[in-house]
MARPAPA-571706 format. One record per residue: residue number from 1; chain; residue in three letters; y, z, x of N, C-alpha, C in turn. Coordinates in steps of 0.1 Angstrom, whole numbers, plus 5000, padded with zeros to 4 digits. Layout:
BEGIN
   num   cadena   residuo   n_py   n_pz   n_px   ca_py   ca_pz   ca_px   c_py   c_pz   c_px
   NUM        A       ALA      Y      Z      X       Y       Z       X      Y      Z      X
...
END
This chain:
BEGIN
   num   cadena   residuo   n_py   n_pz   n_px   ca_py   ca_pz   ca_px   c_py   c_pz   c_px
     1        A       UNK   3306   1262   8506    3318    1262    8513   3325   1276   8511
     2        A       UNK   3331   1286   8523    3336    1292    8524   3350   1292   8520
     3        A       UNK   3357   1300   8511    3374    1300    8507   3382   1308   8514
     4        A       UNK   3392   1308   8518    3400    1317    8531   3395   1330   8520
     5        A       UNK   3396   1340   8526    3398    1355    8524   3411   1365   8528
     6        A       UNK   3416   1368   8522    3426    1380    8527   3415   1389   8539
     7        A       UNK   3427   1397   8546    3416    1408    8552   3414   1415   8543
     8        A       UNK   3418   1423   8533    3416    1434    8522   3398   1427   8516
     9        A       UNK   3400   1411   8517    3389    1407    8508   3379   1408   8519
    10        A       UNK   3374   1404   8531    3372    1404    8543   3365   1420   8543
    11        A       UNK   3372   1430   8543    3366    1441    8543   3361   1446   8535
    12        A       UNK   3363   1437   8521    3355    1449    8509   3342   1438   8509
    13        A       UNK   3342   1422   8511    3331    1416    8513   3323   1424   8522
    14        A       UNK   3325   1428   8535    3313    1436    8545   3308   1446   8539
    15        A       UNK   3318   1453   8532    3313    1468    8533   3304   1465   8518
    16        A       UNK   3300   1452   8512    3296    1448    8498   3281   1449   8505
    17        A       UNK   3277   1440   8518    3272    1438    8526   3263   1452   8531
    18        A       UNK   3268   1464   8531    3263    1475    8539   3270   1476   8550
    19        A       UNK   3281   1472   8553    3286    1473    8570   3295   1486   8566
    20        A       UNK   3297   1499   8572    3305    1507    8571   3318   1509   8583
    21        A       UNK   3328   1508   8576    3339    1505    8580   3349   1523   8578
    22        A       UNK   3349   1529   8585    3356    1542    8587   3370   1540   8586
    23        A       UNK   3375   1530   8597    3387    1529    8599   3394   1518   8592
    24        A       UNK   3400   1512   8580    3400    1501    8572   3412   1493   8578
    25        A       UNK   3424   1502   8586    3437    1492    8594   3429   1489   8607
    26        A       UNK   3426   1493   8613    3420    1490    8626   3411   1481   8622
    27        A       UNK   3400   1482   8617    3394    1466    8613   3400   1454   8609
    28        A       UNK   3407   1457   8602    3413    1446    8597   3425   1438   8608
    29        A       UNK   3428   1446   8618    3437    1447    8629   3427   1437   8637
    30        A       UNK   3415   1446   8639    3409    1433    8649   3401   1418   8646
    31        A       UNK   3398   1422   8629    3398    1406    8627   3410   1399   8626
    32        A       UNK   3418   1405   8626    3432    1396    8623   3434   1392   8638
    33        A       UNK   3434   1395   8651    3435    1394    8664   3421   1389   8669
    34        A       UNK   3410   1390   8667    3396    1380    8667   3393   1370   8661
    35        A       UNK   3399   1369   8647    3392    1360    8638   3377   1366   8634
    36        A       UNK   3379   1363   8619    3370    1367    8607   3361   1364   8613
    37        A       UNK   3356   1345   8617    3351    1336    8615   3340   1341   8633
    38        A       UNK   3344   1342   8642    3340    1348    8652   3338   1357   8653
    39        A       UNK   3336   1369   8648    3335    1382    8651   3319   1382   8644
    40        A       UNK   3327   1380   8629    3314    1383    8613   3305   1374   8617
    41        A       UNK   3305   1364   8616    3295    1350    8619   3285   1348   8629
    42        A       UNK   3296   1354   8641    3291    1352    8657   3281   1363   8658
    43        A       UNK   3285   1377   8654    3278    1388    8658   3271   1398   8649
    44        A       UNK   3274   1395   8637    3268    1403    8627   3252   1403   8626
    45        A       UNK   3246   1391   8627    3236    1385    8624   3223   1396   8630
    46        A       UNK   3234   1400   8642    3224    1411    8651   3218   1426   8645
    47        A       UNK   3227   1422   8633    3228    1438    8622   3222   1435   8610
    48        A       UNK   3217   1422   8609    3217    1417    8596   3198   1424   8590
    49        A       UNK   3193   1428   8582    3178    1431    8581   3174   1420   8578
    50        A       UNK   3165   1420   8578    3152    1406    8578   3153   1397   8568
    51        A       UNK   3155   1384   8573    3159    1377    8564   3168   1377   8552
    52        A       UNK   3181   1386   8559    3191    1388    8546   3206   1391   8555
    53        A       UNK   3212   1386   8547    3229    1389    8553   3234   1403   8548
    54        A       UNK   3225   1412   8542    3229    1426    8544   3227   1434   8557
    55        A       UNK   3237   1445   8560    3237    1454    8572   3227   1460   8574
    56        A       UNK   3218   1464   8583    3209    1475    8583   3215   1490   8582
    57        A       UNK   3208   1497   8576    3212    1512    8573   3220   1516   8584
    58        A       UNK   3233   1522   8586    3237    1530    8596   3249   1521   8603
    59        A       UNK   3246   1508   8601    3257    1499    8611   3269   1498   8607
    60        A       UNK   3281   1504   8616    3290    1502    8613   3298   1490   8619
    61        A       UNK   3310   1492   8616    3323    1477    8621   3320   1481   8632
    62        A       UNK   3323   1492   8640    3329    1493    8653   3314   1489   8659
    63        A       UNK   3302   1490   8657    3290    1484    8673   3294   1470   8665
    64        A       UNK   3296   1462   8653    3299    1446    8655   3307   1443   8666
    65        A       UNK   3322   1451   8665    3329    1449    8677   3326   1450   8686
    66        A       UNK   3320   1462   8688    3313    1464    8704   3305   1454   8709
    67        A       UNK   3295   1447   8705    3289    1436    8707   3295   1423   8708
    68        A       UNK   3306   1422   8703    3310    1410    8701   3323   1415   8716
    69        A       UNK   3329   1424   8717    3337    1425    8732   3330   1426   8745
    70        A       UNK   3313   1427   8742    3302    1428    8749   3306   1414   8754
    71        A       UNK   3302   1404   8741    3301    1393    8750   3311   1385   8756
    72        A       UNK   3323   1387   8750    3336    1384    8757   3337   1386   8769
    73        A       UNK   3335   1399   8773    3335    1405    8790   3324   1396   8797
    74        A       UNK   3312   1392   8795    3302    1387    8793   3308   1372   8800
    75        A       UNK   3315   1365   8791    3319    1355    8796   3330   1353   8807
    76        A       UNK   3338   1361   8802    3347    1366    8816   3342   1367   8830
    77        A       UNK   3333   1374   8832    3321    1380    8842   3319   1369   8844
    78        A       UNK   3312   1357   8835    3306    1345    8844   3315   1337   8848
    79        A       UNK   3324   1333   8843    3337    1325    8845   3343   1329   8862
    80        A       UNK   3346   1342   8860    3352    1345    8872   3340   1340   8887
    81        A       UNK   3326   1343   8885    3322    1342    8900   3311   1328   8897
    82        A       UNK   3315   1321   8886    3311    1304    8888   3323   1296   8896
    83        A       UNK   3336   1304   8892    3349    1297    8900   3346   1306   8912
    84        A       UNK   3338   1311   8916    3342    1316    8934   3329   1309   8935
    85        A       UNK   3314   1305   8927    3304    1299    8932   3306   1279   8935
    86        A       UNK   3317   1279   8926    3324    1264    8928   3329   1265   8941
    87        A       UNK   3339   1271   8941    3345    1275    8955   3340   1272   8967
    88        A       UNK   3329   1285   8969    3314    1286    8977   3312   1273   8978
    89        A       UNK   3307   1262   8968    3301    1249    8972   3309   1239   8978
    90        A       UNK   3323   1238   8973    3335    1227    8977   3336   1230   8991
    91        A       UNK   3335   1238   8996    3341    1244    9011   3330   1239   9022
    92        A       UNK   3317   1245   9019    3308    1243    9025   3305   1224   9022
    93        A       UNK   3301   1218   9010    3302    1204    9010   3313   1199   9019
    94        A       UNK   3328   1204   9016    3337    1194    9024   3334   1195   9042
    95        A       UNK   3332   1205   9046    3333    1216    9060   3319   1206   9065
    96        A       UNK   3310   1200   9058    3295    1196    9065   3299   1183   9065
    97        A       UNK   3306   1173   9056    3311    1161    9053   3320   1159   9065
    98        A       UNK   3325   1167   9066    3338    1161    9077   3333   1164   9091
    99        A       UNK   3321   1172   9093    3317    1178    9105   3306   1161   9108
   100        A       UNK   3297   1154   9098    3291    1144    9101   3294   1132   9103
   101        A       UNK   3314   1132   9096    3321    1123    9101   3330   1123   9108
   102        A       UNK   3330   1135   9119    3337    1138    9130   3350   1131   9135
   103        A       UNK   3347   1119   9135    3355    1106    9139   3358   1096   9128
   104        A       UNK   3359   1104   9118    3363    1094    9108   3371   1103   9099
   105        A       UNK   3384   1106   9098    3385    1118    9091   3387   1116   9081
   106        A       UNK   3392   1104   9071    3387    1096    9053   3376   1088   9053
   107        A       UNK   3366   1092   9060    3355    1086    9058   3350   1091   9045
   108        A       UNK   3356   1097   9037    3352    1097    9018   3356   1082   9014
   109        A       UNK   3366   1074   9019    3371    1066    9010   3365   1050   9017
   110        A       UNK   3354   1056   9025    3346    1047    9034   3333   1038   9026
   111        A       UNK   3330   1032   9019    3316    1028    9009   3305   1029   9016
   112        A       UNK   3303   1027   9034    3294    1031    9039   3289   1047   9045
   113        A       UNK   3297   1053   9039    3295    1068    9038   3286   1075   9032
   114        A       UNK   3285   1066   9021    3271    1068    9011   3262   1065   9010
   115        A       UNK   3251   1071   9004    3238    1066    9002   3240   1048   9003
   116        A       UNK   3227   1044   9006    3224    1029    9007   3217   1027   8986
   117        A       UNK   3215   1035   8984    3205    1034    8973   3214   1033   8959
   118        A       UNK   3225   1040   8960    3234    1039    8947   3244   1025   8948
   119        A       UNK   3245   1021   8937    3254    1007    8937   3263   1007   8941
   120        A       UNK   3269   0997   8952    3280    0995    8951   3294   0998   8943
   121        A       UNK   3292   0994   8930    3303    0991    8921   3303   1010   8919
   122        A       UNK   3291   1015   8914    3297    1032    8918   3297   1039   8924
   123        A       UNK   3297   1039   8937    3306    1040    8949   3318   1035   8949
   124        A       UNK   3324   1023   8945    3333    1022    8944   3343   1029   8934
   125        A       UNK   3338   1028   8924    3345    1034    8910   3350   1050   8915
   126        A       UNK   3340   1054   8923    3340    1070    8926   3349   1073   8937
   127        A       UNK   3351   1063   8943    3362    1063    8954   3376   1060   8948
   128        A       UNK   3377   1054   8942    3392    1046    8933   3393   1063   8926
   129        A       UNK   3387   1064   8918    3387    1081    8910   3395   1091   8920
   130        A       UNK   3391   1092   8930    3394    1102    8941   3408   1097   8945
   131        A       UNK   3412   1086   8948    3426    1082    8951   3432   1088   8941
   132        A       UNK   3428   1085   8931    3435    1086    8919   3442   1099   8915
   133        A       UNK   3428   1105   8916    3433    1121    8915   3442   1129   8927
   134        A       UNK   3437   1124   8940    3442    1131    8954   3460   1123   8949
   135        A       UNK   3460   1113   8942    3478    1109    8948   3484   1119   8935
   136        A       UNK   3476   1119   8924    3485    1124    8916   3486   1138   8919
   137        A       UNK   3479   1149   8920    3475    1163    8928   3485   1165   8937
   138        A       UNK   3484   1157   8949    3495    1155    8961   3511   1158   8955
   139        A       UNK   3512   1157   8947    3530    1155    8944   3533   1168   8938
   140        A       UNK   3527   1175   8934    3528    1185    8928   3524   1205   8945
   141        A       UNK   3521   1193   8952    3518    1205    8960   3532   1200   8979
   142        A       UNK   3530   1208   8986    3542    1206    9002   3526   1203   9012
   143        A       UNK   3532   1187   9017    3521    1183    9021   3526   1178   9033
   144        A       UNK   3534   1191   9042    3540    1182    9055   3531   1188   9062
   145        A       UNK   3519   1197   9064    3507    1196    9073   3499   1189   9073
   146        A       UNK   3499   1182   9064    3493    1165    9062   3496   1155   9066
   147        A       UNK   3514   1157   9072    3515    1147    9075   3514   1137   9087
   148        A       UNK   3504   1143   9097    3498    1136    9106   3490   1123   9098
   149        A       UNK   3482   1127   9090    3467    1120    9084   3477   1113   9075
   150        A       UNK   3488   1115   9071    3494    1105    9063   3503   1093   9069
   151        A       UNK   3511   1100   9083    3513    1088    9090   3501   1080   9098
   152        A       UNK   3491   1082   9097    3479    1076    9110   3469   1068   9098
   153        A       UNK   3468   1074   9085    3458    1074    9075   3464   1072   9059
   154        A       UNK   3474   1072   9054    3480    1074    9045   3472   1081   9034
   155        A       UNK   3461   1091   9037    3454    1102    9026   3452   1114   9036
   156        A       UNK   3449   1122   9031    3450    1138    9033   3434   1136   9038
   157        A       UNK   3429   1145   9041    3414    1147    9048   3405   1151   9036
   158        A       UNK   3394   1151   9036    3386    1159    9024   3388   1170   9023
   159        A       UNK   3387   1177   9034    3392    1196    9031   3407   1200   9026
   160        A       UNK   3412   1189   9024    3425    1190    9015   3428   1189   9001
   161        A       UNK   3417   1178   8999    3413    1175    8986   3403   1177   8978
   162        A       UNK   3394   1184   8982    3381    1193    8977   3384   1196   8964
   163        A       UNK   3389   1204   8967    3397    1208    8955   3402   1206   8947
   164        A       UNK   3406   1194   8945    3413    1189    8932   3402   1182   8925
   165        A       UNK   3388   1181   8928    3381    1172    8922   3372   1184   8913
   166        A       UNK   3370   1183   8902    3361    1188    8894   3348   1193   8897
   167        A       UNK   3340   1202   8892    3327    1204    8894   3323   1192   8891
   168        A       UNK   3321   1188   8881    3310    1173    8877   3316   1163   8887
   169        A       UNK   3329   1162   8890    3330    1153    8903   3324   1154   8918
   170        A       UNK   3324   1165   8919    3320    1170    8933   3302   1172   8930
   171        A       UNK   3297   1174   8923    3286    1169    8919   3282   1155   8922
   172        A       UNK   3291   1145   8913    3285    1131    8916   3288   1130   8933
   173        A       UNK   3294   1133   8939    3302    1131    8953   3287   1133   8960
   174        A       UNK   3286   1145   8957    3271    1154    8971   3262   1143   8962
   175        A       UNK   3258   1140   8952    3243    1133    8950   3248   1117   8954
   176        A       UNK   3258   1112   8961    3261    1098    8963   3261   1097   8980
   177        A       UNK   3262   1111   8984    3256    1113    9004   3246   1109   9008
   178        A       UNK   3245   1102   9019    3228    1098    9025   3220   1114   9027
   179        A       UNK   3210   1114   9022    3199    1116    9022   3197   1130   9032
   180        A       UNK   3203   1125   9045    3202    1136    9059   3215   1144   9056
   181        A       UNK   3226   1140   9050    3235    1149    9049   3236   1157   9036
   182        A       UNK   3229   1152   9024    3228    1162    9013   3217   1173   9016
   183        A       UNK   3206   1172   9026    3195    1180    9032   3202   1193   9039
   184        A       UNK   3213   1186   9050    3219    1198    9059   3226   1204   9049
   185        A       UNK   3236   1200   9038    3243    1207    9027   3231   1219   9021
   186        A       UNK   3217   1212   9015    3214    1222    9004   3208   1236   9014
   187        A       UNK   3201   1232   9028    3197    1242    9036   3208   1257   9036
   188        A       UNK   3216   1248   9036    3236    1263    9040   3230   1274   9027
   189        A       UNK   3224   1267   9015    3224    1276    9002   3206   1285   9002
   190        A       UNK   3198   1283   9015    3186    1289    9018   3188   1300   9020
   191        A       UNK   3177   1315   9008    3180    1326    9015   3171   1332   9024
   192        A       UNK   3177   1339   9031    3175    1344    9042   3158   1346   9041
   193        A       UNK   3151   1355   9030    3143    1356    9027   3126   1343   9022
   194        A       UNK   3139   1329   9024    3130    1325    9016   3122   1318   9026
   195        A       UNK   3110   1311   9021    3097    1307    9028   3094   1292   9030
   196        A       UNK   3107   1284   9019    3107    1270    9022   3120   1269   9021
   197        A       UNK   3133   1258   9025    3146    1256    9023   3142   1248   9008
   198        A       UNK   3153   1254   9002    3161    1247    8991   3162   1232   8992
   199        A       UNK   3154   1223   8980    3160    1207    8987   3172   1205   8978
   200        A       UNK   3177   1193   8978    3194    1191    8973   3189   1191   8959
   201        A       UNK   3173   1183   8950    3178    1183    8940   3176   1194   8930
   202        A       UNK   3172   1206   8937    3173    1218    8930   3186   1223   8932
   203        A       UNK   3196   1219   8940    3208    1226    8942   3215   1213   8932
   204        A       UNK   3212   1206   8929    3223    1190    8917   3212   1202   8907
   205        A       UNK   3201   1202   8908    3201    1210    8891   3204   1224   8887
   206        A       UNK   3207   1226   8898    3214    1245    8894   3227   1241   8893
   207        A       UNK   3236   1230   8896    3250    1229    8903   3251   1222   8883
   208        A       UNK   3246   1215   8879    3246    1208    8867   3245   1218   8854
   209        A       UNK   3235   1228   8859    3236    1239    8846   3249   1248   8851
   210        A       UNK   3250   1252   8860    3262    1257    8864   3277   1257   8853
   211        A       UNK   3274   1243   8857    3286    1230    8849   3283   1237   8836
   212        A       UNK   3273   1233   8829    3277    1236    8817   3277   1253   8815
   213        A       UNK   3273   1254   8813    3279    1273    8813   3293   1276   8813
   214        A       UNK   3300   1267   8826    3312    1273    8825   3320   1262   8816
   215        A       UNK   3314   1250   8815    3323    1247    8804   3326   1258   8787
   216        A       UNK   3313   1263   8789    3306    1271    8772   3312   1277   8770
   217        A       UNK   3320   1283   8783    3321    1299    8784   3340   1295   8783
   218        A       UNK   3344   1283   8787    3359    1283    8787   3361   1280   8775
   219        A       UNK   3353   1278   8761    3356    1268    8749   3349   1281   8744
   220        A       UNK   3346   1292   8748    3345    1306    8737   3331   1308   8733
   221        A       UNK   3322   1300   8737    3308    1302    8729   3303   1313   8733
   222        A       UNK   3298   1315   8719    3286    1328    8722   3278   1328   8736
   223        A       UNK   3276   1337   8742    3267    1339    8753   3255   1339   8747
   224        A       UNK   3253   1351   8738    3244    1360    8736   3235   1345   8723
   225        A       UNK   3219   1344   8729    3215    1332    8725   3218   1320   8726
   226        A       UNK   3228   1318   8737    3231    1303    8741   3218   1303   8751
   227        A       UNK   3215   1287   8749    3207    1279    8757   3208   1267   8762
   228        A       UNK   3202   1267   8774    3205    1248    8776   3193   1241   8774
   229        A       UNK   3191   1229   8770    3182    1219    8764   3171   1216   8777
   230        A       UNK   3176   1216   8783    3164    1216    8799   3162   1226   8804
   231        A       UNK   3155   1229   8816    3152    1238    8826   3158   1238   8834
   232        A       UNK   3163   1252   8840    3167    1251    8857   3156   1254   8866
   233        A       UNK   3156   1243   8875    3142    1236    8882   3138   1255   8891
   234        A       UNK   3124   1253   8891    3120    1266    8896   3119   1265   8910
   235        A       UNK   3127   1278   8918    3125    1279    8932   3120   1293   8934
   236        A       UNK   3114   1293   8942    3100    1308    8944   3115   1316   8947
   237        A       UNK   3120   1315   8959    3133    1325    8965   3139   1333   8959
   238        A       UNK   3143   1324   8946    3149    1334    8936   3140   1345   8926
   239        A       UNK   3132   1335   8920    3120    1335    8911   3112   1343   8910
   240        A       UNK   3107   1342   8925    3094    1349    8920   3098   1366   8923
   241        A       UNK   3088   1369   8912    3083    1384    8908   3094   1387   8896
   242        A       UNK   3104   1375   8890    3109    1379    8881   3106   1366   8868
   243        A       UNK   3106   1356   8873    3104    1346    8864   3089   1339   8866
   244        A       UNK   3082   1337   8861    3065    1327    8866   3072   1316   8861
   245        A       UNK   3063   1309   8871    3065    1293    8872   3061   1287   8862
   246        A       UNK   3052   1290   8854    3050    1288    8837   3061   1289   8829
   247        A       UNK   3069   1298   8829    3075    1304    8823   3089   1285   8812
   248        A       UNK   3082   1287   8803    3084    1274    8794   3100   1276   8791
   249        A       UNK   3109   1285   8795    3121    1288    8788   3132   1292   8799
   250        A       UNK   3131   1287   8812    3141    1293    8822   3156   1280   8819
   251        A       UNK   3159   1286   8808    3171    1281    8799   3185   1288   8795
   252        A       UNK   3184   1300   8801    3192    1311    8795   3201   1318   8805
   253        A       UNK   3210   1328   8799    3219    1333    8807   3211   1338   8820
   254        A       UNK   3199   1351   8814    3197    1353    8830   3192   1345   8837
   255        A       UNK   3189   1332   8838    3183    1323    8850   3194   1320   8855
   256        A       UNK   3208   1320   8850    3219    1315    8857   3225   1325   8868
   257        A       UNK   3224   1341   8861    3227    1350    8869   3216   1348   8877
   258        A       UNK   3203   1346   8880    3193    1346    8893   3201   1336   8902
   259        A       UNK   3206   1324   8896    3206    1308    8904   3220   1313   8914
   260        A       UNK   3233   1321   8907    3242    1324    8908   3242   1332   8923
   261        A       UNK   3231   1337   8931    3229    1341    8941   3231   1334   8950
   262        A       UNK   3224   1321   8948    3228    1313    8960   3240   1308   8964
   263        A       UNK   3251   1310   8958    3263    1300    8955   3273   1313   8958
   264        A       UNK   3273   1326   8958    3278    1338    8960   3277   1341   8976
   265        A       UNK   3289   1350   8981    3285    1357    8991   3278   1369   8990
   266        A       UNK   3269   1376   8997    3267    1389    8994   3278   1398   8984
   267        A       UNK   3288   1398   8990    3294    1409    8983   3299   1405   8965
   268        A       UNK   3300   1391   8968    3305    1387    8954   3297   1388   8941
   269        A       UNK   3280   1385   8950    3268    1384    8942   3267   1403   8934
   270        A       UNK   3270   1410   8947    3268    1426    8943   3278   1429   8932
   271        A       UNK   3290   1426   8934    3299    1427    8922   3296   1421   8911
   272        A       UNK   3290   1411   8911    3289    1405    8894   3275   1412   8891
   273        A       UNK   3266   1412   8899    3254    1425    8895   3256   1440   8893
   274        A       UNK   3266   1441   8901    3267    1454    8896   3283   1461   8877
   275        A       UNK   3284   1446   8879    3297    1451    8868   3286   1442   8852
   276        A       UNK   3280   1436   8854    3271    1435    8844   3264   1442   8842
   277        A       UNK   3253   1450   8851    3248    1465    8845   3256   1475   8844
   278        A       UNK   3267   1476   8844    3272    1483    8840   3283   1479   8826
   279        A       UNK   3277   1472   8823    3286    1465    8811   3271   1463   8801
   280        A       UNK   3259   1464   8803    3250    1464    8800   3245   1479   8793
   281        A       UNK   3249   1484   8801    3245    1502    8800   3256   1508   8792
   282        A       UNK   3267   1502   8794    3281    1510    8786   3275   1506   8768
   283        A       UNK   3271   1493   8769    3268    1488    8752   3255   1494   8749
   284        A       UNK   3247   1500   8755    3233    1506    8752   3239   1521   8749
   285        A       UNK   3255   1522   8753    3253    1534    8745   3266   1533   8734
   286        A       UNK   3268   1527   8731    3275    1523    8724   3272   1519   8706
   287        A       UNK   3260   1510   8709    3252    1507    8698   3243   1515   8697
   288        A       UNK   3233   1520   8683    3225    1529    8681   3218   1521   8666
   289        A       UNK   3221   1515   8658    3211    1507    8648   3205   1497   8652
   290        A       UNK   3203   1487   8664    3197    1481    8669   3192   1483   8686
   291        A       UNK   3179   1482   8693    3175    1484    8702   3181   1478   8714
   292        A       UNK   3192   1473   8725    3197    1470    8732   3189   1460   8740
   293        A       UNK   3176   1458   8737    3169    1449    8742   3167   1437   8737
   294        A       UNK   3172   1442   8722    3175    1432    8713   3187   1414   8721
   295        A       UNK   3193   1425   8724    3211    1419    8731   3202   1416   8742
   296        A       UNK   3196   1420   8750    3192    1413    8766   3182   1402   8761
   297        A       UNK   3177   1404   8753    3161    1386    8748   3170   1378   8744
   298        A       UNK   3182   1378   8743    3189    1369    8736   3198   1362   8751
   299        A       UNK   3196   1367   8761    3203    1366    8769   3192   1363   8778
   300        A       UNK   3179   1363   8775    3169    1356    8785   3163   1368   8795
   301        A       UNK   3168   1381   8795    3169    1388    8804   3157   1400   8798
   302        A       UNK   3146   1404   8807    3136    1411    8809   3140   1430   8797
   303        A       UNK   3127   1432   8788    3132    1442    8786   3135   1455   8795
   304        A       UNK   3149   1463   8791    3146    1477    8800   3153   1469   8812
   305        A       UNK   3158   1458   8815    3162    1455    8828   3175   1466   8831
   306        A       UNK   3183   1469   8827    3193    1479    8829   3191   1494   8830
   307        A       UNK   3178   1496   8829    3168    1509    8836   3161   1504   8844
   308        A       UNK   3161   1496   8849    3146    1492    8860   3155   1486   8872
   309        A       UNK   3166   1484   8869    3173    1477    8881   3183   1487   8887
   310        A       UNK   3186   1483   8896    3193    1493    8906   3207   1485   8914
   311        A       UNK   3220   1498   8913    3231    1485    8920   3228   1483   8936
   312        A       UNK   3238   1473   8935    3235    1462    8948   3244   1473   8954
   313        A       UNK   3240   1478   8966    3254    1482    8981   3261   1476   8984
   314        A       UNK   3273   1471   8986    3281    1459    8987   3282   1467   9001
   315        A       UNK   3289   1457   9012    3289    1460    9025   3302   1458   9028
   316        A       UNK   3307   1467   9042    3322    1466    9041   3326   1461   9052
END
């Protein structure tokens, strides 16, 4: 069991360690504003020599920091364009939903809306949920352009309510659609390039790891070596010439940034590609006692990818 430490104790433990510390108020400044417990714990390990919690010759405080603000941005980065790739999917899901039920405009709150194959009782449960959330949501927002659909219908349309329902909700929603309308949904996410469409349940299993990432990434976890317990299902489009279909480990951050294309606009995709190599390249020069490739296998990501890859043109 670990005993609190003063910072004073904190810094003379590291530097007991081999970690060289130049600046001794500024370090202690940023564990005190990071925490000991996240900074030393989370990122040290990357400095640690072989099989030992000593520093390798040369490493100082400031590349722990730098690695550890690495991954902070890191998660920022994904955070921000999984909420425009959520986005991306609610709009397009509600916009195809409401286009199939043309003539029904709360045909969500319909049980025959849905698949024939899932139970009744959840379909039902999943519809009561949606009330639930749309009345309480509703009161907190000015809902007099609604109020056609609420005198004729007493609920708001789906493209009003999209949005208030969670990724994992709007997940169970698209896998509880017949069959022909979750097909025309996953097609919208086919690229241009590719040689078969996308079927829906590679878009429920990219949309599922999605989910969790951004939960990881809102509750602070390490990027760097996080993994998920399954695979994100293999589609050539993305895939190939970067990942083989062998490949026993498509678990990791970069399979997310591959999957993260289809759920992007062009321009959005170029921005998160291009401010990650360059958040990539800024830390490769930053650090100097460990090889930067080190920081990308931990991230699932090809060695040398931030010399081999090239930015995206964003279009105007």
């Amino acid at each position: 069991m670990e005993h609190f430490l003063a910072l004073e104790h904190q810094i003379t433990t590291l530097q007991k360690r081999g970690l060289s510390i130049t600046n001794v108020p500024k370090a202690e400044q940023y564990l005190l504003e990071n925490n000991y417990f996240n900074v030393i714990h989370g990122y040290s390990q990357y400095f640690f020599k072989f099989n030992s919690k000593h520093y390798l010759p040369g490493t100082t405080f400031d590349e722990v920091a730098h690695l550890h603000y690495f991954d902070k941005e890191l998660q920022s980065l994904l955070f921000k364009h999984i909420m425009d790739a959520e986005s991306h999917f609610k709009s397009i899901l509600a916009y195809h939903f409401a286009k199939y039920h043309e003539n029904t405009p709360i045909a969500y709150l319909n049980p025959n809306s849905y698949s024939g194959k899932i139970e009744p009782n959840e379909i039902n449960g999943m519809i009561k949920h949606i009330q639930r959330v749309t009345k309480h949501r509703m009161k907190d927002y000015d809902t007099s352009d609604l109020q056609p659909y609420y005198e004729a219908f007493n609920h708001p349309p789906i493209w009003a309510i999209i949005d208030y329902l969670t990724l994992g909700e709007v997940i169970q929603f698209y896998e509880y659609l017949p069959k022909r309308l979750r097909t025309t949904i996953a097609h919208q996410f086919t690229p241009e390039n590719a040689h078969e469409f996308i079927n829906y349940n590679i878009i429920v299993n990219y949309l599922q790891h999605i989910k969790l990432i951004r939960n990881a990434v809102a509750h602070n976890y390490r990027m760097l070596d996080f993994s998920y317990d399954t695979n994100l299902a293999f589609y050539s489009a993305i895939y190939d010439g970067k990942v083989s279909k062998n490949c026993k480990n498509r678990n990791k951050v970069y399979h997310i940034y591959l999957v993260l294309e289809l759920f992007l606009t062009e321009n959005q995709y170029a921005q998160f590609h291009n401010t990650l190599l360059k958040r990539i390249k800024n830390l490769d020069n930053k650090i100097t006692v460990i090889p930067v490739n080190n920081i990308l296998q931990s991230l699932g990501f090809p060695d040398d990818w931030h010399l081999t890859t090239k930015k995206i043109e964003q279009k105007g």
